[in-house]
C-alpha positions, 0 to 999 in steps of 0.5 A: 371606672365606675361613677363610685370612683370616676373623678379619684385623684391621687394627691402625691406625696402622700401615698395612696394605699388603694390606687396606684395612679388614680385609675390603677388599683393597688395589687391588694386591692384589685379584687376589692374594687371589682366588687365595689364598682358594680354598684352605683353611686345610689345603691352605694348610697342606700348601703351606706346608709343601711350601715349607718343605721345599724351602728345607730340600732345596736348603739355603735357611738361616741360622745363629743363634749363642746365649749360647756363640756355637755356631750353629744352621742353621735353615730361612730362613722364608719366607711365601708371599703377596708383597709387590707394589709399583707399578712406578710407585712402585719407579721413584722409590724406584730413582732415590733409592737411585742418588742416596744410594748415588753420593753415599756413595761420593763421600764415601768418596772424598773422606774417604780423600783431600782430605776438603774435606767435613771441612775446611769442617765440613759434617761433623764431622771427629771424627766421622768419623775415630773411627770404628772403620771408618775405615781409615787404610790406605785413606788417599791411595789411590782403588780401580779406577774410583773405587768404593767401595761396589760394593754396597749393601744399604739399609733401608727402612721405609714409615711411616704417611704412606706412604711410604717412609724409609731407616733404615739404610745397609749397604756393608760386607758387606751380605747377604740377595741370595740369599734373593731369588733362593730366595723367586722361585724358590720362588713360581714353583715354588709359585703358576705360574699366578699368577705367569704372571698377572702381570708382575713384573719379574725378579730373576733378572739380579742375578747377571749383573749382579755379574759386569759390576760386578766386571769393570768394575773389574778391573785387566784393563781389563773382563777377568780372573778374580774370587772370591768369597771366603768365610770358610767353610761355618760362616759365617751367610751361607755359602748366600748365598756359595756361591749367588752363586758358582755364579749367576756361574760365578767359583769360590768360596774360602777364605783358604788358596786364595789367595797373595799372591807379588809383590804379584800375588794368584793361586788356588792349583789343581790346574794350578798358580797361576792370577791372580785380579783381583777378590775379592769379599770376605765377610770384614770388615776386620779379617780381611782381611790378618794382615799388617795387620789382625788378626795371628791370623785364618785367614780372610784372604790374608797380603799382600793389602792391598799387592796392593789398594794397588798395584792388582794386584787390586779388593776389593769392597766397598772396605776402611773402606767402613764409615766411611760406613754407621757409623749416626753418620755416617746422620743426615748423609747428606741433608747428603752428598747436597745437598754432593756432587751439589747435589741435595735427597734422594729418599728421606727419612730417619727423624729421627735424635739422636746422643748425642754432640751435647749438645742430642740426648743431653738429648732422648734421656735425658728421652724414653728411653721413646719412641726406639729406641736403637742402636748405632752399630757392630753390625748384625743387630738386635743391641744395639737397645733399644724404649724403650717394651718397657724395664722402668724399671731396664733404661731406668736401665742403657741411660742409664749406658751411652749416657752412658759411650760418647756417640760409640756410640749414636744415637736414633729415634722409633718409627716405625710400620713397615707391616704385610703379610699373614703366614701364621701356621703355629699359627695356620693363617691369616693375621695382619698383621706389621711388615715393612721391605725391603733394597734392592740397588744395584750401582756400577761404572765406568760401570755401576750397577744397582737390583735390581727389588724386593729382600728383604722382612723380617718379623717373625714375632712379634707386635707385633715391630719387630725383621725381622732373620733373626737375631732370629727374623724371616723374608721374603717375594717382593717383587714389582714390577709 
């Protein structure tokens, strides 16, 4: 072995999806590694560095918001060995994900209307409707060509029996796209020849694939002009924004660009008033509209909800799309799924206690020291307590607080989240790392698409669960091949 890799040690239970002990790759790696221990730990250094300053250059980053909540821009860390999956095994995560993501908007569709799901109690009717995203305005109105999540970003996370679980629904305002596209380029640009070597399925469509997705449900029958709508350049996600813009030639804007007159949503430019049709909207809800939501935001377009309601423009994602990725809601998923489409879930998800069920809450409070607690409305990996990582007072502190507000905590077991092959930088060699991945679906009229492969999260600390970006985590290229 290679100084890159020549202290490596697999850490059992948790699988190590590069080495099968730690000098034996993994099949699919096998080639990979061959051209990764030709380097040595300085020339891998230096590379590593070019890469880093090439994210800084072309403005690959993400801001963390402290205490005071003033946010810091930071280089998106990115590690420079893929993460390679079967196309074998990604096609049958492809059709899982299609499955869950129809049947979400089924549901969605069904509780903003006849809600027959909640009628015949196959889930709890108060369940749904207290939660903080149900949105009565979204009552009795079905959008453009049905759809309601037109994108979705789904966690998963492959467990020590190999396979891979959802851990979590994201069909508010899901990001992390860009970051795929900047970690392709990147491992085109850094490795070209591996890259040639192999045949990874491209990522590179995903934007055209949004623009067919938007214009499909376009009150112009397949045409018109869409937006993606941004809260600003101080925004955490501001990159990812002004990139899928640009990827799909539509104008990229904010609040004060756009005007509601007649319920008609129209861009205000140099030539005049020109109509927009399709908003895809990076704003939550509650920012939407000052009319009906919150009456101080600057962010959103005063009359816009009227104009949604009266189908003179689509939002992507629908409003209140959050009632259905409310992590209450997550355990009731499969149910959702063999409900609406009469068919046993795909992909499986990571056993679940919700805190306002009596049997969970006594499960969770005699075993608070082996579960994973969080909240049911906070994403980001903020408000996410390891029940083993907790000092007795602080489990003393998370019990009060799960037993003041039941309804807003569910519970997990530690799962054991896989571990891939990770460049330590003051380390200059590689360690492995917890890593899950964000997968992509977009729903339209007639048109759904699973991004090939999608983004791959680590966590750079330790012994750490915890991948989310905001939470010092960074990525990798996910390749399928």
């Amino acid at each position: 072995m290679k100084s890159l890799f020549n202290h490596y040690q697999i850490e059992p239970p948790f699988i190590d999806e590069v080495f099968k002990t730690s000098t034996e790759p993994q099949d699919l790696y096998k080639d990979i590694l061959e051209a990764f221990y030709s380097y040595s730990s300085e020339d891998f250094t230096r590379l590593n560095e070019s890469a880093k300053l090439a994210f800084l250059h072309e403005g690959v980053t993400f801001s963390v918001y402290g205490e005071g909540m003033d946010s810091i821009d930071q280089v998106f860390p990115f590690d420079l060995l893929p993460r390679t999956i079967s196309a074998q095994e990604w096609d049958e995560v492809s059709v899982g994900l299609l499955q869950r993501n129809q049947a979400i908007n089924m549901f969605l569709e069904d509780i903003y209307n006849d809600q027959k799901i909640l009628k015949e109690k196959v889930v709890p009717a108060e369940m749904v409707l207290s939660s903080p995203h149900f949105n009565k305005l979204m009552q009795g109105f079905s959008p453009i060509g049905g759809i309601y999540n037109h994108i979705s970003g789904t966690d998963l996370i492959k467990h020590s029996d190999n396979k891979f679980y959802v851990l979590e629904d994201n069909v508010r305002c899901p990001s992390g796209v860009a970051y795929v596209l900047s970690n392709r380029n990147a491992m085109r640009k850094t490795f070209t020849k591996i890259f040639k070597d192999f045949k990874v399925r491209p990522v590179d469509d995903y934007s055209e694939q949004l623009l067919q997705v938007m214009l499909s449900v376009s009150p112009q029958a397949g045409e018109g002009n869409c937006v993606v709508l941004t809260p600003g350049a101080y925004n955490s996600a501001f990159y990812e924004h002004a990139i899928l813009a640009h990827t799909m030639g539509t104008p990229l804007v904010e609040g004060r660009d756009l005007l509601v007159k007649n319920n008609i949503v129209y861009m205000k430019t140099i030539k005049g008033h020109v109509r927009v049709d399709v908003i895809y909207r990076r704003i939550d809800d509650d920012f939407i509209d000052p009319m009906v939501f919150d009456p101080t935001s600057m962010l959103g377009v005063p009359g816009l909800m009227q104009a949604y309601r009266e189908g003179n423009v689509t939002l992507i994602n629908a409003p209140g799309t959050g009632a259905s990725d409310d992590k209450a809601i997550y355990d009731y998923i499969p149910t959702i799924i063999k409900y609406y489409l009469d068919e046993q879930p795909i992909l499986n998800n990571v056993p679940t206690y919700h805190c306002e069920r009596e049997e969970d809450l006594n499960y969770v409070l005699d075993n608070l020291d082996k579960v994973v607690i969080k909240p049911v409305d906070m994403s980001g990996g903020y408000g996410i307590y390891i029940g083993s990582k907790c000092s007795a007072e602080e489990l003393e502190e998370l019990a009060k607080k799960i037993k003041a507000n039941r309804r807003g905590y569910v519970a997990q077991p530690i799962m054991n989240l896989s571990q891939h092959s990770t460049f330590i930088d003051d380390k200059s060699c590689f360690e492995p790392r917890h890593v899950d991945l964000r997968a992509f679906t977009l729903l339209g009229k007639d048109h759904s698409y699973v991004l090939q492969g999608g983004l791959t999260r680590v966590a750079l600390k330790k012994g750490s669960l915890i991948v989310n970006s905001s939470q010092g985590g960074g990525s990798k290229d996910t390749w399928i091949v």
